[in-house]
Wavefront OBJ file of the C-alpha trace (Angstrom):
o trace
v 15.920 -28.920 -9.213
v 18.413 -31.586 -10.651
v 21.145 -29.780 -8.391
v 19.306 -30.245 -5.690
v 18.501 -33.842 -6.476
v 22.275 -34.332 -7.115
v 22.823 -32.813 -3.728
v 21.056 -34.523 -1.602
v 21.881 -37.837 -3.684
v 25.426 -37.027 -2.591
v 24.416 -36.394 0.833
v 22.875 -39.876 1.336
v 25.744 -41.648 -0.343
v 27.911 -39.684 2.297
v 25.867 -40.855 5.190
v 25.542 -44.293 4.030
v 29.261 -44.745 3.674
v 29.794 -43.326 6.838
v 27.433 -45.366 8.297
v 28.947 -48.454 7.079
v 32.228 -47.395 7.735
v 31.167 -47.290 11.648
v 29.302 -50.644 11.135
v 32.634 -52.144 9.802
v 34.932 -50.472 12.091
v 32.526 -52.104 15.025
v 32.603 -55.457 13.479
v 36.187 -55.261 13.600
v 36.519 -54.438 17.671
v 33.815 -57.125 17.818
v 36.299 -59.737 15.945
v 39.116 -58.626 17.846
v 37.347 -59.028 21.033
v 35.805 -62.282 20.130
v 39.657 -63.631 18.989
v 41.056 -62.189 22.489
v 38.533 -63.404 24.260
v 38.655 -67.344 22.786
v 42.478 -67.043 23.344
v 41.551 -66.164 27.218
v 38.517 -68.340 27.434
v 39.998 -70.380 30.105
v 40.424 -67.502 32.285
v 36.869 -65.989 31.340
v 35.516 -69.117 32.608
v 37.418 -69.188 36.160
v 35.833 -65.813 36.291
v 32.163 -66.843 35.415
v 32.346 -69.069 37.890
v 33.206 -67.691 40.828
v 29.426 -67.420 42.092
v 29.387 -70.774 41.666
v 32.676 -71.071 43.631
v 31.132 -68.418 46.350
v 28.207 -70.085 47.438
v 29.509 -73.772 47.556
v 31.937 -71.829 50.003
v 35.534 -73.567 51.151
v 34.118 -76.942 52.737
v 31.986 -77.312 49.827
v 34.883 -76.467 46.525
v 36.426 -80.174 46.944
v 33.310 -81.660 47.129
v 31.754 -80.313 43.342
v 32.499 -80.770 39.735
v 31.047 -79.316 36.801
v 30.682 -82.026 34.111
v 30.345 -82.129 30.359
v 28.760 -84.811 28.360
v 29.241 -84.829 24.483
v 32.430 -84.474 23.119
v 32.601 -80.850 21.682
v 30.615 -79.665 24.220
v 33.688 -77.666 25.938
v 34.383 -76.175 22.851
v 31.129 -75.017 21.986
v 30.634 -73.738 25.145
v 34.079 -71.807 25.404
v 32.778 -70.609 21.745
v 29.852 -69.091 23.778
v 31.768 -67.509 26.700
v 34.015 -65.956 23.340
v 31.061 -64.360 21.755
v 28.875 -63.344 25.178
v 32.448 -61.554 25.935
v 33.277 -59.642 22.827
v 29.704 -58.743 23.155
v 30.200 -57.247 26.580
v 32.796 -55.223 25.499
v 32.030 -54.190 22.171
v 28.590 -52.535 23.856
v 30.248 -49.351 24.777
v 32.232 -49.310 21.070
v 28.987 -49.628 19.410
v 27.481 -47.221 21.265
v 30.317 -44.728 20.974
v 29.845 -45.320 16.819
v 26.531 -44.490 17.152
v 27.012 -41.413 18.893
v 29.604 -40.191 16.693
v 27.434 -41.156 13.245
v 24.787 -39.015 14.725
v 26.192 -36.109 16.368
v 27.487 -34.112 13.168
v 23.485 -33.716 12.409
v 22.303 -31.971 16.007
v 22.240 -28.925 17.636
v 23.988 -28.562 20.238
v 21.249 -28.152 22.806
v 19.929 -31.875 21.170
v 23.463 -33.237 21.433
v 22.688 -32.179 25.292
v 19.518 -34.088 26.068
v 21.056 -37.153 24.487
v 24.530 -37.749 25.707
v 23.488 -38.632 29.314
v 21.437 -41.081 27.760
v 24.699 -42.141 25.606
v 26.689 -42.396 29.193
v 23.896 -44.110 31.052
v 22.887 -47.087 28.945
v 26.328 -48.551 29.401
v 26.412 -47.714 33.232
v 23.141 -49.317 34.008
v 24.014 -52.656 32.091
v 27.088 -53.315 33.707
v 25.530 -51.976 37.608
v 22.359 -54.915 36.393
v 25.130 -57.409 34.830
v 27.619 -56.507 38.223
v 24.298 -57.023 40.453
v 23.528 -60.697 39.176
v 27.140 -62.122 39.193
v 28.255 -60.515 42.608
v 24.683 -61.016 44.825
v 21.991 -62.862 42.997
v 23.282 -65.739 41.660
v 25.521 -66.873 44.517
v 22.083 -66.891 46.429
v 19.837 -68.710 43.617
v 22.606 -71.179 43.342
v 22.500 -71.613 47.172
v 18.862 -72.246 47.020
v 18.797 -74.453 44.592
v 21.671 -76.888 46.441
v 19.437 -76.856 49.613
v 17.428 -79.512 48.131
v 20.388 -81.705 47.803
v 20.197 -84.911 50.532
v 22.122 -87.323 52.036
v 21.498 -90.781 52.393
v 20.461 -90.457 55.622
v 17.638 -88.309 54.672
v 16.240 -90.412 51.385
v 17.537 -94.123 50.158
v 19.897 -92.413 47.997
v 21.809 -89.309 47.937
v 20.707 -86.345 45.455
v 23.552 -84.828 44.545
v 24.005 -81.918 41.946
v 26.870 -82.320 39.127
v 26.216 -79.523 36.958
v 26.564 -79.589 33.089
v 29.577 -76.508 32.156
v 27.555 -75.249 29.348
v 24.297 -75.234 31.292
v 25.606 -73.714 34.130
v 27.100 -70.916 31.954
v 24.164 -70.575 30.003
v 22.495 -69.459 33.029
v 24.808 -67.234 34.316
v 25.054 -65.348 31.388
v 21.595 -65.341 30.830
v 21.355 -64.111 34.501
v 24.018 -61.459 33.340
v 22.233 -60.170 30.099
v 18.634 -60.477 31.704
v 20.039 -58.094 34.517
v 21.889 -55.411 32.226
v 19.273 -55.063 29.923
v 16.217 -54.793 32.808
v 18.475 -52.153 34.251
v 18.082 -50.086 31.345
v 14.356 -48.838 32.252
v 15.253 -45.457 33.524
v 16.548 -44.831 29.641
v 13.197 -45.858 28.453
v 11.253 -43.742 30.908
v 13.037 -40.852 30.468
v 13.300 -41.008 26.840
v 9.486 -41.866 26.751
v 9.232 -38.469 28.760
v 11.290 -36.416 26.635
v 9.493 -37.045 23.721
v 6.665 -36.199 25.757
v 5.305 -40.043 25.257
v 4.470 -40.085 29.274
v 4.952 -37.964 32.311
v 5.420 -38.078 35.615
v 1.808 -38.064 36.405
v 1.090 -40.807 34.416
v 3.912 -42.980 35.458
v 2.801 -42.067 39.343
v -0.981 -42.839 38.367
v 0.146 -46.682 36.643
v 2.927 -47.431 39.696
v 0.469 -50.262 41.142
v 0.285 -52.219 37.130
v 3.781 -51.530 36.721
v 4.508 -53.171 39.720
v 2.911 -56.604 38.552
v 4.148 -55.917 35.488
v 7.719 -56.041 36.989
v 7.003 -59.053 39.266
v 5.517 -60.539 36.007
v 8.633 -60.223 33.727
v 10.852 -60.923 36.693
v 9.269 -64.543 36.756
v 9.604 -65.041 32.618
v 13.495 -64.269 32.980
v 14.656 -65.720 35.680
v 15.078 -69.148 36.985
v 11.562 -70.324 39.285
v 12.748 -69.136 42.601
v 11.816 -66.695 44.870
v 15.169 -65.105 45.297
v 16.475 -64.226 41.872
v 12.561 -62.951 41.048
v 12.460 -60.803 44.182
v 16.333 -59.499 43.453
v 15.313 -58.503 40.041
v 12.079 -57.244 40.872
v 12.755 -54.922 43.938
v 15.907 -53.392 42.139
v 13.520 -52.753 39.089
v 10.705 -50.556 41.619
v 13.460 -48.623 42.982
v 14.601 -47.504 39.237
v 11.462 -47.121 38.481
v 10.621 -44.660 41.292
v 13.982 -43.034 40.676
v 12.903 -42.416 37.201
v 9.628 -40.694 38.501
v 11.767 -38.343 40.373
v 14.075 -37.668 37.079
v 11.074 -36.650 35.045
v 9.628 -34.805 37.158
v 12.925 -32.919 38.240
v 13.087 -32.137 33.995
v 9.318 -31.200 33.165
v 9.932 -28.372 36.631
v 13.465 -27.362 34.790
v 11.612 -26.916 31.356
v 8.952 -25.346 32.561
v 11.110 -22.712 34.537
v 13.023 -22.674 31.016
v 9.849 -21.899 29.666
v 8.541 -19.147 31.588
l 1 2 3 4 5 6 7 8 9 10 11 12 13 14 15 16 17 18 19 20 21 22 23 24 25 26 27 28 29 30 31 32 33 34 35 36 37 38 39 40 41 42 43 44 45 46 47 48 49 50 51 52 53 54 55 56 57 58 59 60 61 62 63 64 65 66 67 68 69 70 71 72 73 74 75 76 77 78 79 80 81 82 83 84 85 86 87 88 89 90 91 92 93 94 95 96 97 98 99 100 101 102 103 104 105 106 107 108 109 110 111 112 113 114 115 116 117 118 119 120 121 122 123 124 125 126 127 128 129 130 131 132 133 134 135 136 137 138 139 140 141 142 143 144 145 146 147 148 149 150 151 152 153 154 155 156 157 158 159 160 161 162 163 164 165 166 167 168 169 170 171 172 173 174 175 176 177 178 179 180 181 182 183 184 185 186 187 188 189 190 191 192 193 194 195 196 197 198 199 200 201 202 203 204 205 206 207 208 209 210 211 212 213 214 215 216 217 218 219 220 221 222 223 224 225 226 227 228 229 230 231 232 233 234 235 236 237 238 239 240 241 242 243 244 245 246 247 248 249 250 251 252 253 254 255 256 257 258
C-alpha cells in the first residue's frame, strides 16, 4: 500500500511539473509576443485600422482624424493593441501545450475524437475574428457615419472625430466577440460526443436557439442592425452545419456499432 501511495505521489508530482512547465513555457511565447508586438505597435495599429480606412473610402481619408484626449492615452492604448496581439497569437501555442500535456494519457482512438477539435478551435476564431475586420465592421462603421450632417442639413455640422483608444476598443472587441461566437460548432459537437445532446434535440430547439442567437448577437455588438444581423446569420448557418456533423457521427457510430 505505501508503494502504491509513493507511486502515485510521484505520478502527480510528475504531472504537476509538467504541467507547469507548459504553463511557463506559454507565458514565455506570450511575453515574447507581447514585447514584439509593443515594438511593432505602430504597424499593428495601421493594420487595425484599415476598416476604418475602407469605409471612409479615398474622398473621405483626408477628411478624418482619430483623436486622443489625455496625455498617456496613446500609450495605454498601444499597451492594449500589445497585449490583444500576443494574445492572438499565443492562442494556437496554448492550445498546442494543452494538447501535448494531455495526449501522453489517451488512447489512441481518444487522441482521435479530440484532435479535430484541437485543429478547429483555432480555425473558427480566426474565420469569426477575419469575418468582423474584413466585412462587418467596414459596414457598422459606414452606418454609423450616415448620421453625420452638414450645415446645410442642421445649424451646425455633426461631424465624427473618433477617440484612438475607443475606436480600437471596438474593433477588437468586434474581433474577440466574432472568434469566440465562431467557436459553437466545438461546443455542439463536443456536447454530442459526450452524448450531452443529439441531433434530434438540437433539430427539435432550432426555433429558441435562433432567438437565443439574435439575443446574444444584440448584447455583443454595437446597437445596429448590421453588425447584429452579420453575427447572427453566420451563427444559424454554424449552427445548422453542426446539426449535420452530429448527425453524420451518431450514423458512423452506429454503423461502428453494429
Amino acid at each position: 500500500m505505501n508503494i502504491n501511495n509513493e507511486q502515485n505521489q510521484s505520478t502527480i508530482s510528475e504531472h504537476l511539473l509538467e504541467l507547469r512547465s507548459r504553463i511557463i513555457k506559454s507565458l514565455i511565447f506570450f511575453a515574447l509576443a507581447f514585447i514584439i508586438s509593443y515594438i511593432n505597435a505602430d504597424k499593428i495599429y495601421d493594420f487595425l485600422l484599415q476598416p476604418y480606412v475602407k469605409a471612409l473610402g479615398n474622398d473621405g481619408v483626408g477628411n478624418k482624424r482619430l483623436i486622443f484626449t489625455a496625455l498617456q492615452e496613446t500609450f495605454v492604448t498601444y499597451l492594449k493593441l500589445s497585449f490583444f496581439s500576443a494574445l492572438f497569437f499565443s492562442f494556437p501555442v496554448f492550445l498546442i501545450q494543452i494538447w501535448k500535456f494531455i495526449a501522453p494519457g489517451l488512447y489512441s482512438n481518444e487522441k482521435k475524437a479530440i484532435l479535430p477539435f484541437m485543429i478547429a478551435t483555432p480555425v473558427l476564431f480566426l474565420l469569426g475574428a477575419f469575418l468582423a475586420y474584413q466585412f462587418i465592421m467596414p459596414l457598422a462603421i459606414k452606418f454609423f457615419l450616415s448620421f453625420e450632417s452638414l450645415t446645410s442639413q442642421t445649424s451646425m455640422p455633426i461631424q465624427l472625430e473618433a477617440k484612438v483608444s475607443e475606436y480600437l476598443s471596438l474593433i477588437m472587441i468586434f474581433m474577440i466577440a466574432f472568434g469566440l461566437s465562431f467557436e459553437l460548432p466545438v461546443l455542439l459537437i463536443l456536447l454530442a460526443t459526450v452524448g450531452f445532446v443529439d441531433s434530434k434535440y438540437l433539430s427539435e430547439r432550432r426555433r429558441y436557439i435562433i432567438v437565443i442567437i439574435f439575443i446574444v448577437a444584440a448584447i455583443i455588438t454595437p446597437p445596429d442592425p448590421i453588425s447584429q444581423i452579420g453575427l447572427a446569420i453566420p451563427l444559424m448557418l454554424l449552427y445548422e452545419i453542426s446539426i449535420l456533423i452530429i448527425k453524420y457521427l451518431e450514423k458512423k457510430n452506429k454503423n461502428d456499432n453494429t
